[in-house]
C-alpha positions in Angstrom: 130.8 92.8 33.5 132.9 89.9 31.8 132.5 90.4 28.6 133.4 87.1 27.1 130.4 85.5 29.0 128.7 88.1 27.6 129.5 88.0 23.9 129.5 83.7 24.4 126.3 84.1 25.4 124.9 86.4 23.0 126.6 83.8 20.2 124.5 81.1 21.4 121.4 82.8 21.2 118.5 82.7 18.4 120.1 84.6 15.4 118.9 87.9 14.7 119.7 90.7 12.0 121.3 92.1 15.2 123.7 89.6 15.9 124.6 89.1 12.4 126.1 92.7 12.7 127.7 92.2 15.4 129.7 89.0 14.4 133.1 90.8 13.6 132.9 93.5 16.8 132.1 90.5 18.9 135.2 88.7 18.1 137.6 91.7 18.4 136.0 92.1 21.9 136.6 88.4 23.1 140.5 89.4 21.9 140.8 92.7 23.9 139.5 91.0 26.9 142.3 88.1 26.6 140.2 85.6 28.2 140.0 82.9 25.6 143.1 81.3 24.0 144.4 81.8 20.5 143.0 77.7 19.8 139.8 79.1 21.2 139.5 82.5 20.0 140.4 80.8 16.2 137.5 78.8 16.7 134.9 81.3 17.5 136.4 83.7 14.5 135.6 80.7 12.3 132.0 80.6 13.2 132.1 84.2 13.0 133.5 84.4 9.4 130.9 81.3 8.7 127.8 82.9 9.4 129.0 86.2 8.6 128.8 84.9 4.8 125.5 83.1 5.2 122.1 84.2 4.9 120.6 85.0 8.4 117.5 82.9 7.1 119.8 79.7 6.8 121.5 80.4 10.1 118.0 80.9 11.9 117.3 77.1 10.1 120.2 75.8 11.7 119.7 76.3 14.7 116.4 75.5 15.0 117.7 72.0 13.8 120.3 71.8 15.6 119.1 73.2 19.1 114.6 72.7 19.5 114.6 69.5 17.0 115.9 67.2 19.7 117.4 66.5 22.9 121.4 65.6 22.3 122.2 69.2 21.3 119.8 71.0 23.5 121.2 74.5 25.5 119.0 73.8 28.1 121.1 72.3 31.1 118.2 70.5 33.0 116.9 68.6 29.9 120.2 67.0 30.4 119.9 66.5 34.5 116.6 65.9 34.9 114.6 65.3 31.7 111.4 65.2 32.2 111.0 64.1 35.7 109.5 66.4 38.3 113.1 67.4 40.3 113.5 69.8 37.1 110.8 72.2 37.9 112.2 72.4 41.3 115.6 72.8 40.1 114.4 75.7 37.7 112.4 77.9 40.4 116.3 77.4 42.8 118.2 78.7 40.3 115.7 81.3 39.3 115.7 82.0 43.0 119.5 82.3 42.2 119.5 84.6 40.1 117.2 87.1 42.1 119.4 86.5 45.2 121.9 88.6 42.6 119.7 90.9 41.2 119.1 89.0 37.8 115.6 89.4 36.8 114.5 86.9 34.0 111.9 88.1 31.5 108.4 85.7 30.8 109.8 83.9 28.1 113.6 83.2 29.4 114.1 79.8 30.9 116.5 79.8 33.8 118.2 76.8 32.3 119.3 77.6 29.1 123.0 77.9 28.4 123.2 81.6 27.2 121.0 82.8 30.2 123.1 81.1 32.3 126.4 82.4 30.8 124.5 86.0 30.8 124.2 85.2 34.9 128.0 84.6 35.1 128.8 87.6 33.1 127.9 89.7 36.3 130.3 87.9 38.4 133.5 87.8 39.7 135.8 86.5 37.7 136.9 83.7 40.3 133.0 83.1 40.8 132.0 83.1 37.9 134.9 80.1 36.5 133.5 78.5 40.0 129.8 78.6 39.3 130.8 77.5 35.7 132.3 74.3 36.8 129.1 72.9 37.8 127.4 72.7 34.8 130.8 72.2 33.1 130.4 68.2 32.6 127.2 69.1 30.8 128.3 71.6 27.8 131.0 69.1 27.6 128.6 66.6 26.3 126.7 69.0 24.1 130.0 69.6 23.0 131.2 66.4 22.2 127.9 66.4 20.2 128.5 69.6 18.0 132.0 67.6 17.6 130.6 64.1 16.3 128.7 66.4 13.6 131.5 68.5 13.1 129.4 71.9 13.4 130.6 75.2 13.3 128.7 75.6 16.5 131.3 73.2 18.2 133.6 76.3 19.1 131.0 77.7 21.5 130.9 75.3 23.8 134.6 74.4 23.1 135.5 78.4 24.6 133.2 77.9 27.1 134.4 74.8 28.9 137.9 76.7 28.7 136.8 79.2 30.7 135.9 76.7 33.7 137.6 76.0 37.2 137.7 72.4 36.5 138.2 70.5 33.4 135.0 68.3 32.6 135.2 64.7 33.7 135.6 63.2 30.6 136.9 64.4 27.3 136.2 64.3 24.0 138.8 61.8 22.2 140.4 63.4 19.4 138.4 61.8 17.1 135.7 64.3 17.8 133.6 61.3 19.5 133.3 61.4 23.3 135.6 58.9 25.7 133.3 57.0 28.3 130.0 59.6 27.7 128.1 59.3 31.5 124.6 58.0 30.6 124.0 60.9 32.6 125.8 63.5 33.0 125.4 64.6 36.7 126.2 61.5 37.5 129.9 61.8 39.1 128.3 64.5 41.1 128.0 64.1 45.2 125.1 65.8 44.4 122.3 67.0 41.6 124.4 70.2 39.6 123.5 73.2 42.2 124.1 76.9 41.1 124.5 78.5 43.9 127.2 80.1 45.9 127.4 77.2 48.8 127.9 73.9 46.5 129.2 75.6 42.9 130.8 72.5 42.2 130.5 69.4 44.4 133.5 67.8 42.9 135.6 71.0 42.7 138.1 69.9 46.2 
């Protein structure tokens, strides 16, 4: 397993009293694996430290408001693709097919979409896959990124470490004023092709 996906995805999850505890082992793991830069590795210490000092009641409050209140900041990649329209259902029962095809089993309540199942997916990987696989959805945690970035939240490291571990750079970047350069109206649109998952088109713009 590639623990960085792992632990990245465990950090984007609901807070729990759990993952509270965990906050300082998970950032000496993510520096024994050597994955993430020293930039990037800075960043996710900082949220680390952060909610380490914070009541898990507050931390549980922001990321309800941050994550379920509204769309912009939302971990799950479809709401970004396909909004409401009826190609997301389809989408979700592919890559749930996906996942089986690789012996992931989701439980009731997981939604194949969202960002830290996904990064829990890649985890099992290759390493080459998995930075392959990434770079498909990569244009889209770049704009919840550039999001976390215009509000300056602690949670803008996340997505920051994950882009970093893609096969492609995004698109379009953030300017280094924390507010996104040329944001697509939507984000699969430089894409041949809707975002696919799967091992035969992980990235239609990866040549």
């Amino acid at each position: 397993m590639i623990k960085t996906y792992k632990i990245l995805s465990l950090l984007l999850s609901y807070p729990s009293e759990e993952l509270q505890a965990f906050l300082p082992e998970a950032v000496r793991e993510l520096s024994a694996e050597g994955l993430l830069s020293e930039e990037h590795l800075a960043g996710v210490r900082e949220f680390a430290d952060h909610w380490n000092s914070h009541d898990l009641i507050d931390w549980q409050a922001e990321y309800v408001q941050l994550f379920d209140s509204g769309r912009a900041a939302s971990l799950y990649i479809f709401e970004h693709l396909k909004g409401d329209s009826k190609d997301r259902g389809q989408a979700m029962v592919d890559l749930t097919e996906h996942y089986r095809s690789r012996d992931m089993q989701l439980s009731a309540h997981e939604l194949p979409d969202y960002l830290p199942v996904f990064l829990e997916f890649l985890s099992s990987l290759p390493p080459a896959e998995a930075a392959e696989t990434l770079a498909g959805a990569v244009n889209v945690i770049s704009l919840i990124n550039s999001r976390l970035n215009d509000k300056q939240n602690i949670y803008r490291y996340l997505p920051g470490a994950v882009i970093s571990l893609s096969a492609t750079a995004p698109d379009w970047q953030p300017s280094s004023s924390g507010t996104a350069e040329s944001e697509p109206e939507n984000p699969d649109s430089s894409y041949d092709e809707p975002v696919s998952f799967s091992n035969e088109n992980p990235c239609s713009n990866c040549k």
